[in-house]
C-alpha positions in Angstrom: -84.4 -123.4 -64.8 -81.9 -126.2 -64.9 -81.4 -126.4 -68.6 -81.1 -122.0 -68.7 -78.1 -122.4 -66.8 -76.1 -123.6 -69.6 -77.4 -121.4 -72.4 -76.9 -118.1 -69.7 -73.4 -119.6 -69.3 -72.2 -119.6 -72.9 -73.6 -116.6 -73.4 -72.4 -114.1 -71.0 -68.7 -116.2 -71.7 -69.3 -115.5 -75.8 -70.2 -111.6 -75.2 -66.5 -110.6 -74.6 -65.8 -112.3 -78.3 -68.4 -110.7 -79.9 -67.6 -107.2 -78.5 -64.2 -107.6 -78.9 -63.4 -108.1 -82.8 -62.2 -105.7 -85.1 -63.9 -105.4 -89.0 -60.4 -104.4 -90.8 -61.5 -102.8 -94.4 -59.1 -103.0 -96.8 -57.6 -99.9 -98.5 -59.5 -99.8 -101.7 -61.1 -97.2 -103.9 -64.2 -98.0 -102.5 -63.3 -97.8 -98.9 -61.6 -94.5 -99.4 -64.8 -93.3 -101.1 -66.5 -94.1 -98.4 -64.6 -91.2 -96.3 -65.0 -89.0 -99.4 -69.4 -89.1 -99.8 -70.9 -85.7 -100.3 -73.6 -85.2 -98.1 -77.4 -85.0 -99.5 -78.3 -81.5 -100.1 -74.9 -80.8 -101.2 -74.3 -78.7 -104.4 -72.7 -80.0 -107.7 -70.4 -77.0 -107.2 -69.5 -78.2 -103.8 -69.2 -82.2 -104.6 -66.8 -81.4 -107.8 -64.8 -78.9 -105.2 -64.5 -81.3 -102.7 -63.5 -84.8 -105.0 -62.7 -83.3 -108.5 -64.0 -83.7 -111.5 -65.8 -86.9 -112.2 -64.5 -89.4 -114.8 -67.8 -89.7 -116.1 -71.2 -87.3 -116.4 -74.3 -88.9 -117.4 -76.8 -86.0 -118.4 -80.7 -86.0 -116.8 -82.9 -88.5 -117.3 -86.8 -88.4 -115.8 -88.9 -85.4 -114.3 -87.4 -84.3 -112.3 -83.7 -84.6 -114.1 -81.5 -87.2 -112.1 -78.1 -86.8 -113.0 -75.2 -89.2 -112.1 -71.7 -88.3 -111.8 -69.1 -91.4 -111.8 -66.0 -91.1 -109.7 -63.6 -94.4 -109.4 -65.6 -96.4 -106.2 -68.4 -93.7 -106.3 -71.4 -92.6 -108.0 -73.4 -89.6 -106.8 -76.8 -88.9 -107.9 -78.1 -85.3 -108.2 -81.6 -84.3 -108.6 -81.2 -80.9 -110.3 -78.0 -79.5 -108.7 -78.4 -81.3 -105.2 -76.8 -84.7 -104.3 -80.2 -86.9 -104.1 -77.6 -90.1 -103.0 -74.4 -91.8 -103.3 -73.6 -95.1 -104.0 -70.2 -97.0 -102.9 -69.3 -99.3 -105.5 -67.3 -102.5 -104.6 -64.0 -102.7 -106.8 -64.0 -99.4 -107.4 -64.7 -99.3 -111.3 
């Protein structure tokens, strides 16, 4: 019990820290892409009203057709005309 005294100790004085930082994310194309992800489900008609059009279409590969559209920090994935995914990409290519 003795030697739990000590460990208890640092931790509950160490929880304040830990709860109390801040992540601060840079204003990059990829962070602001973040706010800008098209939900699954969502239409190609609805993802290029919402962000534009891409800088880059890469036509359907597989069965069934996965497309990828390229925006600058983004790529979103489309299995026939839905978003399948989307993928932040750090540096924002």
């Amino acid at each position: 019990m003795r030697r739990s005294i000590p460990l208890l100790t640092a931790l509950v004085l160490a929880a304040p820290l830990a709860l109390g930082q801040n992540l601060d994310v840079p204003a990059s194309s990829a962070a602001r892409a973040i706010q800008a992800v098209p939900l699954p489900g969502s239409s190609m008609a609805a993802t290029e009203a919402s962000l534009g059009a891409p800088t880059n279409r890469h036509g359907p590969v597989g069965d069934p057709p996965i497309t990828r559209w390229d925006y600058p920090g983004l790529a979103v994935f489309f299995e026939y005309d839905k978003v399948l995914h989307s993928v932040v990409i750090q540096g924002g290519r």
